[in-house]
N, C-alpha and C positions, 0 to 999 in steps of 0.2 A: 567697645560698642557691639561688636560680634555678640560677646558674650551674655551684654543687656538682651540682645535678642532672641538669644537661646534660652535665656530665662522668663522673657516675656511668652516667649512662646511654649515655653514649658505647662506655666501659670496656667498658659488659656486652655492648651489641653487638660490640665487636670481640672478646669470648673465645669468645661462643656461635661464630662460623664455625670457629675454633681446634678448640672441643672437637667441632665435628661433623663436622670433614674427618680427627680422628684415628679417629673412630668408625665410617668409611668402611671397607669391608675392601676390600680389591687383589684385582678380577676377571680371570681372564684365560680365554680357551677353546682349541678343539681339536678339530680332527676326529679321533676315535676311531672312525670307521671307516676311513679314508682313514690313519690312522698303521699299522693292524693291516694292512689288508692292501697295504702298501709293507713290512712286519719282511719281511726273506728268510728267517726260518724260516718264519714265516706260506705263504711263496711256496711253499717247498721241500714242508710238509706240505700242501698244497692238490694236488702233480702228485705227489705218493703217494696223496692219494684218488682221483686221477683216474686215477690208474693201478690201484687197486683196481678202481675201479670198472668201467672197461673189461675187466680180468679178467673181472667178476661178468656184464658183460653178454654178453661173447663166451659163458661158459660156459652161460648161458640162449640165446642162440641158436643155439648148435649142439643143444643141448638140444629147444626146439622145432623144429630141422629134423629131429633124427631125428623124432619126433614125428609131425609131417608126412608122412616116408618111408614110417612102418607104416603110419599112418592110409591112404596111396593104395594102400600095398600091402594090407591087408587090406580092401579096398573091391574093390580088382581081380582078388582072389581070393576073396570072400565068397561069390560063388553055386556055389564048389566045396565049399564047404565045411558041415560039420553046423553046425546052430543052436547045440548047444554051443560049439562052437569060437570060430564066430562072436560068441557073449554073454562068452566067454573075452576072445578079442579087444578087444571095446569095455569090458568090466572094466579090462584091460590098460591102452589108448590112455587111460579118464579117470585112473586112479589116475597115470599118466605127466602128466596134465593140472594135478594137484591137488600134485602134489609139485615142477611148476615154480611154480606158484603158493606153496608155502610156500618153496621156496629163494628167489622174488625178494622174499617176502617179510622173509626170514631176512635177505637180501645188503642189502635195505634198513636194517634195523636194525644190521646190524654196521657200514653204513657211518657212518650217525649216530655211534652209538658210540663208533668209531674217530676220526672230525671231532670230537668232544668233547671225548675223550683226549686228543688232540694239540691241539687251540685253546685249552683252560683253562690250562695254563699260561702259555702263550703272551700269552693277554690278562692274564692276572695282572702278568703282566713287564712290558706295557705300561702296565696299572695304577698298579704300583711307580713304573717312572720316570716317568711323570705326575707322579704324590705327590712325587718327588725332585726332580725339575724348580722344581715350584712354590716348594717348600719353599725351595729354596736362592735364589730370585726372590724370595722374599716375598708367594707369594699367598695368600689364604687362601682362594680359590673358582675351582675351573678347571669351565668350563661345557664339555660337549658341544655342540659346533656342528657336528655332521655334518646336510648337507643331509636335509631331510625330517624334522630333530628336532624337540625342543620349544624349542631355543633360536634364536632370528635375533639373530644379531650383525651389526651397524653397524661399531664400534667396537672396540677394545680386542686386548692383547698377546697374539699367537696362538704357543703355544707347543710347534706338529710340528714346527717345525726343532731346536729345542733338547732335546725329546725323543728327535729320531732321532738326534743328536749321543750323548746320554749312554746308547743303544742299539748306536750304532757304524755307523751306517749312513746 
């Protein structure tokens, strides 16, 4: 009888590791920042914002140099001139002041905007084939491991190569 038991009990040790290494799910990670910005569309819409945006700034500072121009020129002509003119003047130079102020305001928001527009799909697709990657590996948990995350991985199957494969790049 002893010995039924030490074999029952054998038994049930060896199933319990059985049924709890099936019950393990397959982790794998990924830096999803470091995959998004290697995608060459990623690359391509980052030197269209860059290039908006150097538009946006050339056209504010040629903006504030005229600015600048009137401001010394009705300073260097103010003591010719009538008090009206001159209150004319400084009307002029702030409403000039107050509508760069609202275009770098404006240029800021169209740029956000615009980087929105073009990076949500973008991450989407990276999204995608993450889920597609995994899926066809058999993971059931892919962690972000982008430095400065919430995950530190040690260990385990990192899967940017095989996502930038099934992105083409």
């Amino acid at each position: 009888m002893k010995q039924l038991i030490q074999l029952f009990a054998l038994a049930f040790l060896m199933i319990i590791p059985l049924q709890v290494s099936n019950a393990q799910s397959k982790v794998a990670h990924i830096d999803v920042q470091k995959l998004i910005t290697d995608m060459p569309e990623v690359i391509a819409a980052q030197k269209e914002l860059e290039k908006l945006q150097k538009t946006y700034t050339n056209d504010i500072q040629n903006t504030i140099k005229e600015l600048q121009v009137k401001q010394q020129t009705y300073s260097a002509d103010a003591a010719n001139q009538t008090e009206i003119t001159n209150q004319a003047r400084a009307e002029e130079l702030q409403a000039m002041q107050q509508n760069i102020q609202k275009f770098e305001q404006t240029a800021a928001q169209d740029l956000q905007k615009k980087q929105q527009d073009m990076m949500s799909p973008l991450i989407e697709k990276a999204r995608a084939a993450i889920e597609k990657v995994a899926a066809a590996q058999g993971f059931d948990y892919v962690l972000d491991s982008t430095p400065g995350g919430f995950v530190i991985m040690a260990k385990g199957k990192d899967l940017l190569l095989n996502v930038k494969n099934e992105l083409g790049f």
